[in-house]
N, C-alpha and C positions, 0 to 999 in steps of 0.2 A: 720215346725218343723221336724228336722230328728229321725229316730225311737231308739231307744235305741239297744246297741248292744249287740247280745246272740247268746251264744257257748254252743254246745253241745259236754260233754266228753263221749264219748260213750265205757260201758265195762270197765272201770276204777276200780280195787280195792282197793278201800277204805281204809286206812292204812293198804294195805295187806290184805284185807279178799274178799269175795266173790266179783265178776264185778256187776255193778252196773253203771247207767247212771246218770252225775250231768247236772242240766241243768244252766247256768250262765242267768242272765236276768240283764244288766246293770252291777252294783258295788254289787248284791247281789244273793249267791244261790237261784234260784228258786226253783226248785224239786231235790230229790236225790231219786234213785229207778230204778227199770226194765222196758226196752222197752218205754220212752220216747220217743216220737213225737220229728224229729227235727225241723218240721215247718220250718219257717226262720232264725234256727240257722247254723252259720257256724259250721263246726262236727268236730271233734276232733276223730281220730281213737283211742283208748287206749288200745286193748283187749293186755294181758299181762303185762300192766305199773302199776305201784303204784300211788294211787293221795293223797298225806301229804298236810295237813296245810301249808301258805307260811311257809318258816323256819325264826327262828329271829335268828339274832347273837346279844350276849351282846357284844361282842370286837372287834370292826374293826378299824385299823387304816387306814383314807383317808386322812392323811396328810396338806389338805387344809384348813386352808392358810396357807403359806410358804412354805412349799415342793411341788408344782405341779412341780416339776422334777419326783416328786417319784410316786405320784400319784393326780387326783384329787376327789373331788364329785362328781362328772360324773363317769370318768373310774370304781374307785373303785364299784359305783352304778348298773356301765354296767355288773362289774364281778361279783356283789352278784347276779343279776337276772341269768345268765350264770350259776349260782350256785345254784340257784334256793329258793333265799335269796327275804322275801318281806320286812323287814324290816332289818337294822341295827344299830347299837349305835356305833357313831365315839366318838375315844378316844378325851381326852383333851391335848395331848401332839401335838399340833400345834406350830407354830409360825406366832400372838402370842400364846401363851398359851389360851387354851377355858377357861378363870377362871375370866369373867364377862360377863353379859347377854346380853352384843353386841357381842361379839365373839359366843357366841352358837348360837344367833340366825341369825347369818350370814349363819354358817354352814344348819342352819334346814330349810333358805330360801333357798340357795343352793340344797340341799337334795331335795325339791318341786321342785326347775327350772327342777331337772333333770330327771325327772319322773319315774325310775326304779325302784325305791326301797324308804320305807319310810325311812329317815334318823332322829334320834332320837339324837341328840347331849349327848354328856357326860360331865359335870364339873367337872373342877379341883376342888381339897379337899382344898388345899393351894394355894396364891398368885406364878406366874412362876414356880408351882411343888416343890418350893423352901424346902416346910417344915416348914414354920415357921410361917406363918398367915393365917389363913381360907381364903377362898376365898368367892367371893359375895356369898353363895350357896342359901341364902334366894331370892335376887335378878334375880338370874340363874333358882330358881322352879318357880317363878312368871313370867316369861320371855314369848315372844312367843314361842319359844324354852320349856317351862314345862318341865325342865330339873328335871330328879327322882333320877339318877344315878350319884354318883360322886366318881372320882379316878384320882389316880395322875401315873395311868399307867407308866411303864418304869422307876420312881421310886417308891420307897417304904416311905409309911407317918409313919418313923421309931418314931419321936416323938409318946410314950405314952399320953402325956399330950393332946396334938392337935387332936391325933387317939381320945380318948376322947371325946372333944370338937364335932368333925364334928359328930360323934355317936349321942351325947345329940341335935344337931344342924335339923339335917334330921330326926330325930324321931319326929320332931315336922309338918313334911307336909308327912310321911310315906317317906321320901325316904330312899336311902341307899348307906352305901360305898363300895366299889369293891375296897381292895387292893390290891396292888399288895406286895408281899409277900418276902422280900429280905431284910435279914438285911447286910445294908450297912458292916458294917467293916467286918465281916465274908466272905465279897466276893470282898474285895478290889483285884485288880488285875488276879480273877480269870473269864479264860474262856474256860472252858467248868463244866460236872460234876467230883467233887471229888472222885474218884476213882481208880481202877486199871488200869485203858485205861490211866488216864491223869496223873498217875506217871508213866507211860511206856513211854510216849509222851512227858513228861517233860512240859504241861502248867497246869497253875494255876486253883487250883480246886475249885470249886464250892462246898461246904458242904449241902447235905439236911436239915441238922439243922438248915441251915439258913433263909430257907424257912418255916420250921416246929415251929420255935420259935417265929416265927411271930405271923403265925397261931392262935398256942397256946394262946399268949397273947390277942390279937385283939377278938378271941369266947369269954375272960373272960370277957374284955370291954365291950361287944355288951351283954353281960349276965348282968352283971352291973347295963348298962345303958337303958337295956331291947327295944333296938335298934336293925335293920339290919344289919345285917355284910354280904357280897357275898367276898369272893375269888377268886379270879382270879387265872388261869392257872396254876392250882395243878399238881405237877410234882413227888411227892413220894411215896411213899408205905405209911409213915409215918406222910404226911401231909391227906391222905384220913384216916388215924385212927385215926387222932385229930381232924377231923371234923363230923365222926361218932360218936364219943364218946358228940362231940355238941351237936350233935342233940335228942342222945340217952335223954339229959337232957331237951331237947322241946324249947334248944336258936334258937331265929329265922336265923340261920346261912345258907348261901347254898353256891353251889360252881361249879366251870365248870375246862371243860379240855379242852385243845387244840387234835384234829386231829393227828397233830404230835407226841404229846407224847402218845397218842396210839397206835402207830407202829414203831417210829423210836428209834432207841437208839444211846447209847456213842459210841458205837466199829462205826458207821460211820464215826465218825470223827478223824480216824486212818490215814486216807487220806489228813487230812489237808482241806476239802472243805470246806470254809466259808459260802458257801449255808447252811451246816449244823451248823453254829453259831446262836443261839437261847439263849434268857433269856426268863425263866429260862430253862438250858440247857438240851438237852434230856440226859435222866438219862439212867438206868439198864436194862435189860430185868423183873428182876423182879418188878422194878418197874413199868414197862407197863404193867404185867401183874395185879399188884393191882390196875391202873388205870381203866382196863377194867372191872374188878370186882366193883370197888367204882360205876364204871357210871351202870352198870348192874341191880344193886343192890338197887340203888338211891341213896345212901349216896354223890354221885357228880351229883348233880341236872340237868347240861345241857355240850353240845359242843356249846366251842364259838370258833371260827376262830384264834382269834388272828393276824388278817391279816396283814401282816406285809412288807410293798412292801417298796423295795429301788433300785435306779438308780444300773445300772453296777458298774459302778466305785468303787460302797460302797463294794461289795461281790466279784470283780476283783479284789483281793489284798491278801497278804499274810493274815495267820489266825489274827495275833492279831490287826491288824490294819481293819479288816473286820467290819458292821457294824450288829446287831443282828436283828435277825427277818427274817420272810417267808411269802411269798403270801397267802393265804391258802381259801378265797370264792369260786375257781370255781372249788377246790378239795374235801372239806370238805365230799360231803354228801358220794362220793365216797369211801374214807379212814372211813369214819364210816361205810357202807356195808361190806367192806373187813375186818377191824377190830372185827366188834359187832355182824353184823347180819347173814354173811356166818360163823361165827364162831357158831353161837349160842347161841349167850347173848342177842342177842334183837332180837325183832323182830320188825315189820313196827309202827307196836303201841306203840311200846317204842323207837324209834326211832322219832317219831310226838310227843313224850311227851317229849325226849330230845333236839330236835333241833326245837320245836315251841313251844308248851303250854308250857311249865317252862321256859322257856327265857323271853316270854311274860309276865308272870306272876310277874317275879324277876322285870325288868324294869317297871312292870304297864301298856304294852302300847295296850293303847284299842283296839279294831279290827283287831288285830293279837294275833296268838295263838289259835282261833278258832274251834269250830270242825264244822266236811264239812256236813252240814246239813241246811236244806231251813228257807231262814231267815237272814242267815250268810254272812259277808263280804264275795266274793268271792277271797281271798284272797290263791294261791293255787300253789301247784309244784308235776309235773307230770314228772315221775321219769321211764324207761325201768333199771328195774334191770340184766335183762340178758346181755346184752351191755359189751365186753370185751375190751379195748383199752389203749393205750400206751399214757402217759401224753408228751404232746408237747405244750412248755409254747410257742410256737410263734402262736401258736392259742388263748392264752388268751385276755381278756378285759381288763387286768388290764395295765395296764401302764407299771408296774415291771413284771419282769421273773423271781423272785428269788424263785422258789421252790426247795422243796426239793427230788420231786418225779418226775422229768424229766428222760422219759424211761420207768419209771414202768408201769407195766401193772395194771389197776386198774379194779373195775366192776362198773356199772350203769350210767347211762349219763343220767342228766337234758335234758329233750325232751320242755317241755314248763313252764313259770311260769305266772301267773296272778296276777295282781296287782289291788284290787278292780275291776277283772272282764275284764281288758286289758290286753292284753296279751303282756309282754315286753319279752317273749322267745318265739319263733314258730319256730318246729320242730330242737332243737342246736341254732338257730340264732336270733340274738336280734332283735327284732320287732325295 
């Protein structure tokens, strides 16, 4: 019988506070504390690194099945551990469509073959995203896949009646909808955000309203029907004051931001760069700046990735023919240090409470989200926050290179991540 295998992090601080030595035994924290014995453990240098909870994302898109041009459950898997991701929720906009309990549970076999990261499948709300018939989602939470999460990502479930319905539907096994927040006819033909930049530019604009009307209606529903409602990748000033004003009433509502719209804005796409083609589109400077206040504050519960990988060819082309979306797993924790914590809005503990305990929490999914104490899944990501370096997407795992930050100089680098205690990062490189 061979011996079970155990890592010592030696001098690690703990979401940021004092160093301190974790010891791994197997798939579970052993001890957490000073001057641990490493015996037969292999050692892990850390003095100056941070040690966070694995991170979860609610939103990743792995494309598979149908697009392995763009990505697979591998690659994408390879780039959340690189990222320092122990968990993920793959959207439901596949081909086919995740929106019966053979397709999720293909993806969530998938996610296990590939061993990097736990993959948590997503179900569609509707039949082909279409909008207009529920989808199995009774079938989909029964599934092996124990799908909790359902959304019809990339579009919006504009039906009141059927938004409705899936509310009344998954309040009956606790789950919950993630929409996505767009109403259709307010953004016919428009691509980018409505404003000053895109009547200078001459393309079609994007209204906040049309994300915000959403919003608005869906917290009523979910108040209602005394159901879950999550939001997906809040982009306004004035979608984070309709969701505060939710909560102010005690609806079970929550909500995430992408990465991106906490640093990037409209005036980049003065340029024309399809890279920066996104739904929903990066907005204002002022609106980043209520975003990082919303996430700061709690009123936007967690960063989810949004990951969003496409071939060349889709983001190789003039803007409006360009296809929407950004990489965003092996950037994310980075853009949130430079964004939140060298700002001073968060710190490493509210940075573990945004990118793992409340993601965890939203999806249900057990043994992530953790706190790093004996007992505990060793589920974990060790982070050198000083680390200064220039984003170069031909070093990524992901399959796509469509970032948005190629060049920038960003801070912190994923050193290792743990996956129940296996290490699928050592020292930057995928184990």
């Amino acid at each position: 019988m061979t011996s079970q295998r155990k890592t010592l992090i030696r001098g690690a601080r703990v979401l940021g506070g004092e160093p301190v030595d974790v010891l791994i035994d197997g798939e579970t924290i052993a001890r957490v504390g000073p001057g641990i014995e490493a015996g037969d453990a292999t050692v892990v240098e850390a003095a100056d690194r941070v040690l966070l909870p694995g991170l979860v994302d609610l939103h990743t898109h792995l494309r598979e099945p149908g697009r392995e041009d763009s990505e697979t459950v591998l690659t994408g898997t390879r780039a959340a551990a690189k990222g320092g991701y122990t968990a993920v929720h793959a959207m439901a906009n596949t081909f086919p469509v995740a929106d019966t309990a053979g397709v999720v549970e293909q993806v969530w076999r998938l996610g296990r073959e590939s061993g990097y990261c736990d993959v948590q499948p997503v179900g569609a709300v509707t039949v082909g995203l279409e909008g207009r018939k529920l989808a199995e989602l009774g079938a989909m939470h029964d599934s092996a896949a124990a799908v909790k999460v359902f959304s019809d990502d990339g579009k919006c479930v504009d039906d009141a009646v059927i938004m409705r319905r899936a509310l009344e539907y998954v309040k009956a096994f606790g789950g919950v909808v993630a929409q996505h927040a767009q109403e259709p006819r307010l953004t016919e033909g428009a691509q980018m955000n409505e404003g000053t930049v895109s009547a200078e530019l001459g393309l079609g604009g994007w209204p906040a309203v049309a994300e915000e009307s959403v919003i608005a209606r869906d917290v009523l529903l979910a108040a209602h029907v005394g159901s879950r409602l999550h939001v997906c990748h809040v982009s306004t000033a004035g979608s984070v004051e309709i969701v505060r004003w939710a909560k102010s009433k005690g609806w079970d509502v929550t909500a995430e931001v992408t990465p991106h719209h906490l640093l990037l804005t409209d005036e980049l796409v003065r340029g024309y760069d399809p890279v920066y083609k996104v739904n929903p589109p990066l907005r204002t400077e002022a609106d980043v700046q209520a975003l990082r206040a919303g996430l700061a504050d709690g009123t936007i519960d967690c960063v989810a990735t949004d990951h969003a990988p496409h071939p060349q060819e889709d983001k190789d082309c003039e803007w409006a023919a360009a296809a929407m979306g950004m990489v965003g797993l092996e950037t994310a924790l980075s853009v949130v240090q430079h964004a939140m914590v060298d700002t001073g809005l968060l710190d490493w503990a509210g940075v573990a409470e945004r990118m793992s305990f409340r993601p965890a929490r939203i999806g249900r999914l057990e043994g992530h989200g953790r706190p790093i104490a004996a007992g505990e899944p060793a589920n974990l990501t060790l982070l050198d926050p000083g680390y200064r370096g220039t984003v170069d997407p031909a070093g990524f795992a992901s399959r796509s290179r469509n970032t948005p930050y190629r060049g920038l100089d960003l801070p912190g680098r994923v050193t290792h991540t743990f996956l129940r205690g296996r290490a699928t990062l050592v020292d930057g490189t995928l184990a």
